[in-house]
C-alpha positions in Angstrom: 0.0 0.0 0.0 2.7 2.4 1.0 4.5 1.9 -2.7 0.9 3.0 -4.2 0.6 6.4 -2.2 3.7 7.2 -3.0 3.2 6.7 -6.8 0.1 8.3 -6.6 1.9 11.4 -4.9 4.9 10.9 -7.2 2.7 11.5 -10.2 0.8 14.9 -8.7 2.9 17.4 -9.9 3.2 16.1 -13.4 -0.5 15.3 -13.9 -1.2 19.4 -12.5 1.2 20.1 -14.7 -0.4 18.0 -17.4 -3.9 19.5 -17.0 -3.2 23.2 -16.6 -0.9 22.9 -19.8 -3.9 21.2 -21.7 -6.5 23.3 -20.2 -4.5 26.6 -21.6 -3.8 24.5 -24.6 -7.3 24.1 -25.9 -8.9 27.5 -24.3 -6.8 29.8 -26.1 -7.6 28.4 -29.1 -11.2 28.8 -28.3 -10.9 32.1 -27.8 -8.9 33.1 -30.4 -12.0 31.8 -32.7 -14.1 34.4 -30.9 -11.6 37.1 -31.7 -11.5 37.5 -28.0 -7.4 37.7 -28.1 -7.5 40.2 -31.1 -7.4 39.9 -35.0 -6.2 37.0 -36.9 -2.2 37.0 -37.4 -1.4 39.6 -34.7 0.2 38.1 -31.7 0.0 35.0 -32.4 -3.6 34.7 -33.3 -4.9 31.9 -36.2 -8.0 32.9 -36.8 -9.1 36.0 -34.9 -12.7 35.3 -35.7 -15.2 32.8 -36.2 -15.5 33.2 -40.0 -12.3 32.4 -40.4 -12.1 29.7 -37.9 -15.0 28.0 -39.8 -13.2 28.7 -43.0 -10.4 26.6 -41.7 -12.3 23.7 -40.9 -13.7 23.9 -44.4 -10.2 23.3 -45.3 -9.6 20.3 -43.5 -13.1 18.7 -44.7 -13.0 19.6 -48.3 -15.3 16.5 -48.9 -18.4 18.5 -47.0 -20.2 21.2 -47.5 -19.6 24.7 -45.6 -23.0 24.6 -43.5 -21.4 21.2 -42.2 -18.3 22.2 -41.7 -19.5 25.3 -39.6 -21.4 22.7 -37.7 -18.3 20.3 -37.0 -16.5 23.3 -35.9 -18.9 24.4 -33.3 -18.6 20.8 -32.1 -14.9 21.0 -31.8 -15.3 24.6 -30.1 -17.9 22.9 -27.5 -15.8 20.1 -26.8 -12.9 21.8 -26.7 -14.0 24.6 -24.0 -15.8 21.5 -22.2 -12.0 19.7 -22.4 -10.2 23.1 -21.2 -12.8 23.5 -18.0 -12.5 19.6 -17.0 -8.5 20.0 -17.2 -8.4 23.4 -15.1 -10.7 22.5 -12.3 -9.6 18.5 -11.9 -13.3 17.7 -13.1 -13.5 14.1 -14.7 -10.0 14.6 -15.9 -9.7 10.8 -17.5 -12.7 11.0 -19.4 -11.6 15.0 -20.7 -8.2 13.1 -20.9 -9.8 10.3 -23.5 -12.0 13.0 -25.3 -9.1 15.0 -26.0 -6.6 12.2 -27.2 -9.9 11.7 -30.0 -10.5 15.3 -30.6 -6.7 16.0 -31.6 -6.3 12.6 -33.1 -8.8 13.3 -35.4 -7.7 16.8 -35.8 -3.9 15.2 -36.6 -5.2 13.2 -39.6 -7.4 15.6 -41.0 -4.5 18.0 -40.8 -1.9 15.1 -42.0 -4.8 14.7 -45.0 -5.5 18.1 -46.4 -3.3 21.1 -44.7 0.2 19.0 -45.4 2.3 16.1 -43.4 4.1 19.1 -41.6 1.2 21.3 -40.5 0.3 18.2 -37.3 3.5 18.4 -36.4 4.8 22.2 -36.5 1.5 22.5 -34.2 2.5 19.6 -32.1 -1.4 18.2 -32.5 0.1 14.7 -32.5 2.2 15.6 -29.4 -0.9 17.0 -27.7 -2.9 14.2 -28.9 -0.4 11.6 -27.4 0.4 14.1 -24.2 -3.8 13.2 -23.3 -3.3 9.7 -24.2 -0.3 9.8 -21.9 -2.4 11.8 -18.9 -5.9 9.3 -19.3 -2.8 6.3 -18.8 -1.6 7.1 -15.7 -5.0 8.3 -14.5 -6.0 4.8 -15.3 -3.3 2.8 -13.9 -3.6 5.2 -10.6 -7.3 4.2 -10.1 -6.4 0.4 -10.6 -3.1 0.6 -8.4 -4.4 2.3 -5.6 -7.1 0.9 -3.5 -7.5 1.7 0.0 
């Protein structure tokens, strides 16, 4: 029992670390989209609006219409805000943690599939993706490995 508590405790910082990283990781993005960080390509803004956000997504489901890709981006926006608030206030962190992993998985390919093979990566979608694979691990093998 003692060797659990201790990994559980070993693994705090890390997994704070984790979550508040995400958390700012996929809010930021959310409100760049809402222009609520300034225009688009001024301090480090993408999109700077929701048009252009939606525009975006177009790009990377060129097999859809544009009313469906505005809808598949307000999905991603929902989820992602929903993913940023579990992260930041320790809510349900393994199932954000799984979420997220899919989310930026599927983000990954699509960009992988129709923005180039080096937009995933100079955007580190893949290493987010894997970095909430990694996070929903540990919080899985915690909850099996330590029982009171």
């Amino acid at each position: 029992m003692h060797n659990n508590l201790y990994m559980r405790k070993k693994y705090n910082i890390p997994v704070l670390y984790l979550r508040m990283a995400l958390g700012i990781g996929f809010i930021l993005p959310v409100m760049d989209r809402f222009g609520w960080l300034g225009p688009g390509g001024q301090n480090g803004n993408s999109w700077g609006n929701w048009v252009s956000f939606v525009d975006y997504t177009h790009t990377l489901m060129p097999f859809v219409n544009k009313m469906f890709a505005g809808a598949a981006a307000v999905i991603a926006t929902g989820a992602e805000l929903i993913f940023a608030i579990m992260f930041l206030v320790g809510y349900k962190v393994k199932l954000a943690a799984y979420g997220s992993f899919l989310l930026t998985l599927v983000f990954a390919l699509s960009m992988l599939a129709f923005a180039g093979y080096r937009a995933p990566f100079t955007y580190s979608v893949f290493v987010c993706s894997a970095a909430c694979l990694y996070l929903a691990t540990v919080l899985e093998d915690q909850d099996k490995n330590f029982k009171c």
